[in-house]
SEPA-819513 format. One line per 4 residues: number of its first residue (from 1); their letters; for each residue x, y, z of C-alpha. Coordinates in pm, 1 decimal. Each point is the difference from the previous one (the first is absolute). Example, Ala and Ser with C-alpha at 12.3 -4.5 7.8 and 13.67 -1.06 7.14 Angstrom:
# SEPA-819513
1 = AS = 1230.0,-450.0,780.0 | 137.0,344.0,-66.0
# end
This chain:
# SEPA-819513
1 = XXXX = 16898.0,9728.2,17998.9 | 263.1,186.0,247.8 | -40.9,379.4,-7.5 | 219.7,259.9,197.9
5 = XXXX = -182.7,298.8,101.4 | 267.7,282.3,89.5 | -105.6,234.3,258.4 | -258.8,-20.1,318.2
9 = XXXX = -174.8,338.5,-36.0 | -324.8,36.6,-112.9 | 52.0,-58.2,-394.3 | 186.8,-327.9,105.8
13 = XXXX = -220.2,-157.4,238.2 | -344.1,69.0,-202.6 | 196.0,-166.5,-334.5 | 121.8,-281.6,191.7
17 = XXXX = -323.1,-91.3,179.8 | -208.7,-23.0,-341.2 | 352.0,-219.5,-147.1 | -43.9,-203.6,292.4
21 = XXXX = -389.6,24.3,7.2 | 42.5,-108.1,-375.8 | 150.4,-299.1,76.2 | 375.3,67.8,-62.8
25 = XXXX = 285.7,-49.3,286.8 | 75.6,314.9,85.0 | 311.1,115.3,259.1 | 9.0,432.5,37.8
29 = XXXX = 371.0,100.1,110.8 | 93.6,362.5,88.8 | 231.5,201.7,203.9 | -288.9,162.9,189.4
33 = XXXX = -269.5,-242.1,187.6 | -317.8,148.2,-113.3 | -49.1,238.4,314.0 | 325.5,139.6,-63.4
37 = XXXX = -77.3,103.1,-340.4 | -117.6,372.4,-153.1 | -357.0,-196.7,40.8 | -9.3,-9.5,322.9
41 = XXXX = 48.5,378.7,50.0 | -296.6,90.9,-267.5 | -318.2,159.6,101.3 | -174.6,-235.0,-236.0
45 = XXXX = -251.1,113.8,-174.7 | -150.9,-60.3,-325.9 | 41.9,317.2,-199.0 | 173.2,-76.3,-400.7
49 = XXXX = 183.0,321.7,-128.2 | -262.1,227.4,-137.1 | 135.7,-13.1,-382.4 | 40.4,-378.6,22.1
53 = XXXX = 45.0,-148.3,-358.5 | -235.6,-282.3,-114.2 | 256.6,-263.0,167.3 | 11.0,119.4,316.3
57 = XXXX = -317.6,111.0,24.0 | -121.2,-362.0,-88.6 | 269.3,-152.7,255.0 | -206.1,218.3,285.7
61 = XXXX = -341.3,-46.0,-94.4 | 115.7,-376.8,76.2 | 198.0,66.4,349.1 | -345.9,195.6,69.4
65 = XXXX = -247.1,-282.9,-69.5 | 241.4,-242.0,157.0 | 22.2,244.9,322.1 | -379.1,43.9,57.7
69 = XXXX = -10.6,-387.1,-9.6 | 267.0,-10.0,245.1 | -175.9,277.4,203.5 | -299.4,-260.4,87.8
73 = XXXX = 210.6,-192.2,222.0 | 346.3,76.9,32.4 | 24.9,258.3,274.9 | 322.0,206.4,-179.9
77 = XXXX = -226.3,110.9,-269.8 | -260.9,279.2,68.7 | -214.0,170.1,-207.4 | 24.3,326.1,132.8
81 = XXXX = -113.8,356.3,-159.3 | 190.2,302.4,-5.9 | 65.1,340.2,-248.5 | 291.4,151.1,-145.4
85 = XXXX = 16.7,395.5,-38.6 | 142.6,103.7,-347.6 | 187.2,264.9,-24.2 | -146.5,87.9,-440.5
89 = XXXX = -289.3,-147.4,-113.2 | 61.8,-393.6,-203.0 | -213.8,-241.4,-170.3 | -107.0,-265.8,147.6
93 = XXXX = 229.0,-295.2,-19.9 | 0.1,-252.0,-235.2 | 3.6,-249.2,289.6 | -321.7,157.3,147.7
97 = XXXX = -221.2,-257.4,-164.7 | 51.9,-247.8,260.1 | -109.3,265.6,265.4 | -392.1,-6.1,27.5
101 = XXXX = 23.7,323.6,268.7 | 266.7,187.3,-176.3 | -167.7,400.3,62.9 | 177.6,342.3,-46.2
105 = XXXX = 29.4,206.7,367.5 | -235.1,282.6,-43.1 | 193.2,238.3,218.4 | 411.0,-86.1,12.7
109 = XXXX = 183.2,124.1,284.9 | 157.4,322.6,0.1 | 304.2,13.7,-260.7 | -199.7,-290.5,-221.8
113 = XXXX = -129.2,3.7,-307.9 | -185.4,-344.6,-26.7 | -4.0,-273.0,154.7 | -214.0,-407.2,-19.3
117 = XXXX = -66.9,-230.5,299.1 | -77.0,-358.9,-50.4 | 38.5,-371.5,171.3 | 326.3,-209.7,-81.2
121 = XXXX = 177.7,-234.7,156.0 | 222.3,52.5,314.2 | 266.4,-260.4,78.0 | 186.1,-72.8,343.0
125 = XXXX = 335.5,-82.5,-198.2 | 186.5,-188.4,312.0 | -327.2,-185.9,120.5 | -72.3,-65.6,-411.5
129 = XXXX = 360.5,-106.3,-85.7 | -20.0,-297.6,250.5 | -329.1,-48.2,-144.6 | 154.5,-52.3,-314.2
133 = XXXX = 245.5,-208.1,116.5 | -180.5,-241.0,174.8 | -246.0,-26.7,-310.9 | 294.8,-83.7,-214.7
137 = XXXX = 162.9,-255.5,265.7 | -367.8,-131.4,-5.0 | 33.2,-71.7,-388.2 | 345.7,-170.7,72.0
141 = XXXX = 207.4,304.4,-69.2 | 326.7,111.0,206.5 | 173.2,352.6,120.5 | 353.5,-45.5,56.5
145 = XXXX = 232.2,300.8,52.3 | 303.4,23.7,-241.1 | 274.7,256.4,-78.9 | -2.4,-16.7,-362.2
149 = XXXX = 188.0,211.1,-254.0 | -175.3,-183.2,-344.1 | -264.3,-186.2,-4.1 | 45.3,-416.7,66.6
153 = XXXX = 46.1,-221.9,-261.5 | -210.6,-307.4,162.5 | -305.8,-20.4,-112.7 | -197.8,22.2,-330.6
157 = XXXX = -143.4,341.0,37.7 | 80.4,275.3,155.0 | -206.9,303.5,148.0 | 164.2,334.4,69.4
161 = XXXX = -172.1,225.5,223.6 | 313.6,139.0,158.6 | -91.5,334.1,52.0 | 273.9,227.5,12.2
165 = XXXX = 216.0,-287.3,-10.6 | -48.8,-67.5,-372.5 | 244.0,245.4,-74.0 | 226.5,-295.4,77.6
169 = XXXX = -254.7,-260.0,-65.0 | -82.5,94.7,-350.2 | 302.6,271.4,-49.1 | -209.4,266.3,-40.7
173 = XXXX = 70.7,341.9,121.6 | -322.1,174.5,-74.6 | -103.4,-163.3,325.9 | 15.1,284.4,220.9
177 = XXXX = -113.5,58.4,400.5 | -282.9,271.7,79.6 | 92.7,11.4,352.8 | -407.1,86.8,234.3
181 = XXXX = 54.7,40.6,358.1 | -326.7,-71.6,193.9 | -69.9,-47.6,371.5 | -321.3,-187.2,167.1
185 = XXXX = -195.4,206.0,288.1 | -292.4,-216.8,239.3 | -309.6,-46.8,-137.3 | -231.3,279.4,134.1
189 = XXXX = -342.1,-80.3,-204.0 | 72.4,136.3,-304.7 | -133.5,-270.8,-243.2 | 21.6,222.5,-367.3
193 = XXXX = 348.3,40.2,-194.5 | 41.5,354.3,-158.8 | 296.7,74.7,-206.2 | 119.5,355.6,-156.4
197 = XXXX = 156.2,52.7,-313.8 | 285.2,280.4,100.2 | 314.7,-58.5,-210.8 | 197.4,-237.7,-215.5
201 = XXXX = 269.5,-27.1,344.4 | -262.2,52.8,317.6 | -272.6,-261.7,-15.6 | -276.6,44.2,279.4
205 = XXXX = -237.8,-326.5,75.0 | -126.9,-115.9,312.2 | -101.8,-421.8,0.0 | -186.8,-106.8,280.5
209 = XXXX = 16.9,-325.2,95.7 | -134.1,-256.5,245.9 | 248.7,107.0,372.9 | 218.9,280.0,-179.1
213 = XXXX = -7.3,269.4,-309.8 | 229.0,39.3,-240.9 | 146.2,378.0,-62.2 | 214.1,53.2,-290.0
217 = XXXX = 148.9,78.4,-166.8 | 305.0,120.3,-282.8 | 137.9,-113.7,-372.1 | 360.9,93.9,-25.3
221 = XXXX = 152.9,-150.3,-283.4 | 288.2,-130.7,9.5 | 93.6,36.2,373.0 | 67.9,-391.4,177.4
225 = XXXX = 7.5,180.4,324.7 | -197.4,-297.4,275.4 | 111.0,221.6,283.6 | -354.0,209.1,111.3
229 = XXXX = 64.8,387.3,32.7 | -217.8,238.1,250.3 | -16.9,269.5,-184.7 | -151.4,-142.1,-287.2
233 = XXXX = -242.9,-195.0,283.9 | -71.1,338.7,100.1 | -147.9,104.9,-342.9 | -179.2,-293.4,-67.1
237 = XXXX = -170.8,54.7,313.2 | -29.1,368.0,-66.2 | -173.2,-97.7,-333.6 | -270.7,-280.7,85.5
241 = XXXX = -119.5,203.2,299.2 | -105.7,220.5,-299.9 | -245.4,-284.3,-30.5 | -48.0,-189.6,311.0
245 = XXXX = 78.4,286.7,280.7 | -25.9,-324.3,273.2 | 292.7,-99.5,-124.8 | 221.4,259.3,235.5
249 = XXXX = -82.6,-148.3,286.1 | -23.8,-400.2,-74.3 | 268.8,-217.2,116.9 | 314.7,-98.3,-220.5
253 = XXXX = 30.8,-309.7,-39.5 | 298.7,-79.0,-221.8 | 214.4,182.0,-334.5 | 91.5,-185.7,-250.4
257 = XXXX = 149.8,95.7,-333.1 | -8.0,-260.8,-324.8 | 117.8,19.8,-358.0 | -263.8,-18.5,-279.9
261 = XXXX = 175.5,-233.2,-284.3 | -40.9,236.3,-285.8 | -9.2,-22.7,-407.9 | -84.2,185.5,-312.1
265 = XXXX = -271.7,-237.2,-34.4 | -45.3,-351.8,210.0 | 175.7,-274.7,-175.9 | -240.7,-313.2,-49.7
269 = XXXX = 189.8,-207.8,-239.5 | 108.6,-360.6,-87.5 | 356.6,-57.0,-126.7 | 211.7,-315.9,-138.2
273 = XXXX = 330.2,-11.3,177.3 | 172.3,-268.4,-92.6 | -197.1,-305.5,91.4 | -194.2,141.6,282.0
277 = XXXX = -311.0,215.4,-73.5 | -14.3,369.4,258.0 | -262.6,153.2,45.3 | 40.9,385.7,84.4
281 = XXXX = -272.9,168.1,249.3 | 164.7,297.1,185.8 | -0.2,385.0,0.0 | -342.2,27.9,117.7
285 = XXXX = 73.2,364.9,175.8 | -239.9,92.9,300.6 | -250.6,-210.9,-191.3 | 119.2,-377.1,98.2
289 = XXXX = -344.0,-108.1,196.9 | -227.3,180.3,-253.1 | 148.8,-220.7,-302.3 | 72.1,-307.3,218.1
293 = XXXX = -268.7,-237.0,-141.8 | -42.5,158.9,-310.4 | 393.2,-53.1,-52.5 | -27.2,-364.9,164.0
297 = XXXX = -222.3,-111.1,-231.2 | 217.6,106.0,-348.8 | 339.9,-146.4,181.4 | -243.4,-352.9,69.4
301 = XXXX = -56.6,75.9,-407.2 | 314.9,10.6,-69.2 | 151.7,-299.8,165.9 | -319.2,-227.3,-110.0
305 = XXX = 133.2,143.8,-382.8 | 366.4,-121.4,140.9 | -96.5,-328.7,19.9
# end
């Protein structure tokens, strides 16, 4: 059976490579080519919203199984430990089952209230999106890039994981952009992420990763700004030195700004229109590589249900 999978970032590549893994003929068209996409730009790591409902917190306990697999011999994936400084005491998350080292931090840093370190999952988004790609061209599958305004009418089911673009692809304005603006620095030996929880607007996390490290970062809602800005480089920089004070003096590598596809709630969903079956997977927020798999696996659901 044909299915379309629209969209080549994260959410679109993992769903087509278990279609096409599956068995079905799978062909994944999008504006962006995947290292174009918001994707590309994310510091990638697995970390669900701390109030996740039962769904989503189900959909990341599977990206997380399916990423510490992945982490045994695919070189994008590390397992690498970190902590996050809270500004008021929380709970621990309902998510924090799957986390065998999950601790509190004894002594937060100045300012904090709280804090946990644990292991998860770091992924190399441009050196894991070919990854993906090649798995799924393994399996048969196809990326093709493709301008399109609704989604195609050619095959028996479709997939749409447009991102922001569903807000044409599925007419549906509550799709709106969280612009982050990042920028990578050279690798200088740090090997632990640590993240600070600062403000709704001003997000502070710093991802190492195999040559570089990720510095971010910002959620403004709303704003489809791609163009970086110094100033706001400026206090990102300002803030992670907070945590990582080697930071002030490591080389920049590159800025880059992306726009996190955002929802009420991610929209997972299989719907009759006319006589082709679509199958909705988009709105996935900051979150798109922590729900990847989990999501994957309901959209392969879904289509087998289509049948």
């Amino acid at each position: 059976m044909r299915v379309i999978v629209v969209g080549a970032g994260v959410i679109g590549l993992s769903c087509a490579v278990r279609l096409a893994e599956s068995g079905y003929d799978v062909g994944v068209f999008a504006r962006d080519l995947p290292l174009e996409t918001t994707s590309a730009v994310a510091a990638a790591l697995w970390y669900p919203p701390v109030r996740a409902d039962d769904r989503v917190a189900r959909w990341a306990r599977a990206s997380h199984d399916e990423l510490v697999k992945l982490a045994e011999s695919e070189p994008s994936v590390q397992l690498r430990h970190g902590k996050e400084y809270l500004r008021e005491p929380l709970p621990d998350p309902v998510w924090a089952d799957v986390l065998p080292d999950l601790q509190r931090i004894g002594s937060p840093l100045p300012g904090f209230r709280d804090g946990w370190a644990f292991t998860t999952p770091v992924v190399e988004m441009p050196i894991y999106l070919q990854y993906l790609v090649k798995r799924l061209e393994a399996a048969g599958g196809t990326v093709n890039r493709a301008a399109l305004s609704a989604l195609p009418n050619t095959a028996d089911v479709v997939v749409n994981c447009a991102g922001l673009g569903a807000r044409l692809t599925a007419a549906d304005p509550t799709v709106t952009p969280v612009r982050g603006q990042v920028f990578t620095v050279e690798q200088f030996g740090l090997t632990e992420w640590m993240m600070a929880d600062l403000s709704e607007q001003d997000l502070c996390y710093v991802v190492p990763r195999s040559h570089d490290i990720v510095v971010g970062g910002t959620s403004e809602p709303g704003n489809w700004g791609l163009a970086t800005d110094d100033e706001t480089a400026g206090k990102i920089l300002d803030r992670a030195t907070t945590l990582v004070p080697q930071l002030r003096k490591a080389k920049v590598i590159r800025h880059r700004v992306g726009l996190r596809p955002t929802r009420p709630s991610v929209r997972c969903e299989s719907v009759r229109t006319g006589d082709r079956q679509v199958i909705h997977c988009y709105g996935h927020g900051g979150s798109g590589v922590t729900l990847s798999w989990g999501c994957a696996d309901e959209v392969l659901t879904l289509v087998n249900e289509a049948r």
